[in-house]
C-alpha positions, 0 to 999 in steps of 0.5 A: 599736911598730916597724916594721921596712921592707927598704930598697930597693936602689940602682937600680944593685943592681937593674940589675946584679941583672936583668943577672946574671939574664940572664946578660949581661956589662956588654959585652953589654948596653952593646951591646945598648943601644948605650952604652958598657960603661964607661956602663953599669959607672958605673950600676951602681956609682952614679956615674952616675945614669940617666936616665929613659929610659936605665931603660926602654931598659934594661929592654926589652934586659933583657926585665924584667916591667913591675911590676919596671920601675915599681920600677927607676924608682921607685928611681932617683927617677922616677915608675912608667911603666906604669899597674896597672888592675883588670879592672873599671876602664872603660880596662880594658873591651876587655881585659875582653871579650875575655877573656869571649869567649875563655872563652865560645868555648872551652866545653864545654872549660876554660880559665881566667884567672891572673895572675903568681902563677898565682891563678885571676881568672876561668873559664868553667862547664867548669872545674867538672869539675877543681874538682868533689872538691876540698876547700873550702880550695882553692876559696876565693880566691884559688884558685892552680890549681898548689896545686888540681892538685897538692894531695893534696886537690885535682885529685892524686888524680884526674890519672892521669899525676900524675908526668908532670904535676907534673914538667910544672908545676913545670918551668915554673914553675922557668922562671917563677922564673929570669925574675923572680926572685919571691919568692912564686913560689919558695915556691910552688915549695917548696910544691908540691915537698913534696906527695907524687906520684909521680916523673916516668916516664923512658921517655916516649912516643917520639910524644907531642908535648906533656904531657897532662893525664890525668883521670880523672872519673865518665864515664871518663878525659879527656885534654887538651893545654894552651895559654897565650895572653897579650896582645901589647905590653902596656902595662899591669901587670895585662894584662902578668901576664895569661895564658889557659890553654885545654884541648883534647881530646887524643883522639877519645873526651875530644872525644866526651865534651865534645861529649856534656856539651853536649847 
């Protein structure tokens, strides 16, 4: 049996391709690195080979997500600079508590851990309210809380302002796409596009400042804003690709009904 491998393109393929997808001209880098265009031009073509530390200046001026920096230098011939730990794992511990206790202090509001794909890594007990309904398939890991949102069997049937929403999510995982160029993230994007739910409103609220999350539950209807925190000059793979999505009540009567749920 054979088994067939995608080569891995020269290193100067994938610097000319993080280059393009930063729309950047062989002049813009080179200046941004402080090296010649004609320095760079040769890198790409591969008639000159790279120096490890001329990848990783060029990955910083090129803003590329530390798994693909590992990558570039693996083609160029060089070992992986930046180190993958499971949040498990001892040098991990600090990131790990802080994690827990952004979760626990931000109770009785959700607020979840993802990583680059938008899989689900942890949750504090108020995220029960989104995930109560749901089908049994949605809530089995890995659990990717776009699919949960948007999933006609998931949180859909009860995010009063689904149009709004989705166009909201899907949007910024465009955004996410054109950044990385993942794979797996633009057929999520298919995916999630092919769910039915209702288009986007055009006239919206001259005075809202962001998109809310409106959901409706048992004890009426709660309304949220969303925030993403990620973790400062990251030196690690995993907490590169970590990010905290928080709920905040959105109205007087969503806080009330928070602070209530505590009680």
């Amino acid at each position: 049996m054979t088994t067939l491998i995608e080569a891995q393109p020269p290193v100067g393929t994938l610097l000319r391709r993080w280059r393009e997808r930063r729309r950047l001209s062989q002049l813009d880098l080179a200046s941004r690195a402080e090296v010649s265009a004609r320095h760079v031009s040769f890198l790409e073509t591969g008639r000159s080979k790279p120096t490890k530390e001329m990848l990783l200046k060029l990955s910083e001026q090129l803003e590329i997500p530390l798994r693909e920096r590992n990558s570039l230098l693996l083609a160029g011939g060089y070992a992986p600079a930046y180190p993958e730990h499971q949040l498990s794992d001892v040098p991990m511990a600090a990131v790990a508590d802080a994690i827990a206790a952004i979760l626990g202090a931000h109770l009785p509001a959700p607020a979840v851990v993802v990583d680059r794909h938008w899989n689900m890594i942890d949750g504090n007990a108020a995220v029960a309210m989104f995930t109560e309904g749901c089908a049994l398939h949605l809530l089995e890991p890995p659990v990717n809380v776009l699919r949960l949102s948007l999933h006609p069997e998931g949180m859909a049937p009860r995010i009063v302002n689904l149009g709004q929403w989705r166009s909201h999510l899907l949007h910024r995982l465009e955004h996410q796409i054109a950044t990385t160029g993942d794979p797996f993230l633009a057929a999520l994007a298919d995916e999630l596009s092919s769910y039915p739910g209702a288009e986007a409103p055009t006239d919206h609220d001259p005075g809202a400042l962001v998109v809310p999350l409106r959901f409706a539950t048992p004890g009426g209807e709660l309304a949220f804003l969303s925030t993403t925190t990620v973790f400062g000059t990251p030196m690690d793979v995993t907490v590169a690709e970590l990010a905290i999505e928080t709920f905040y009540p959105a109205d007087a009567p969503t806080a009330a009904a928070l602070a209530e749920s505590v009680r």
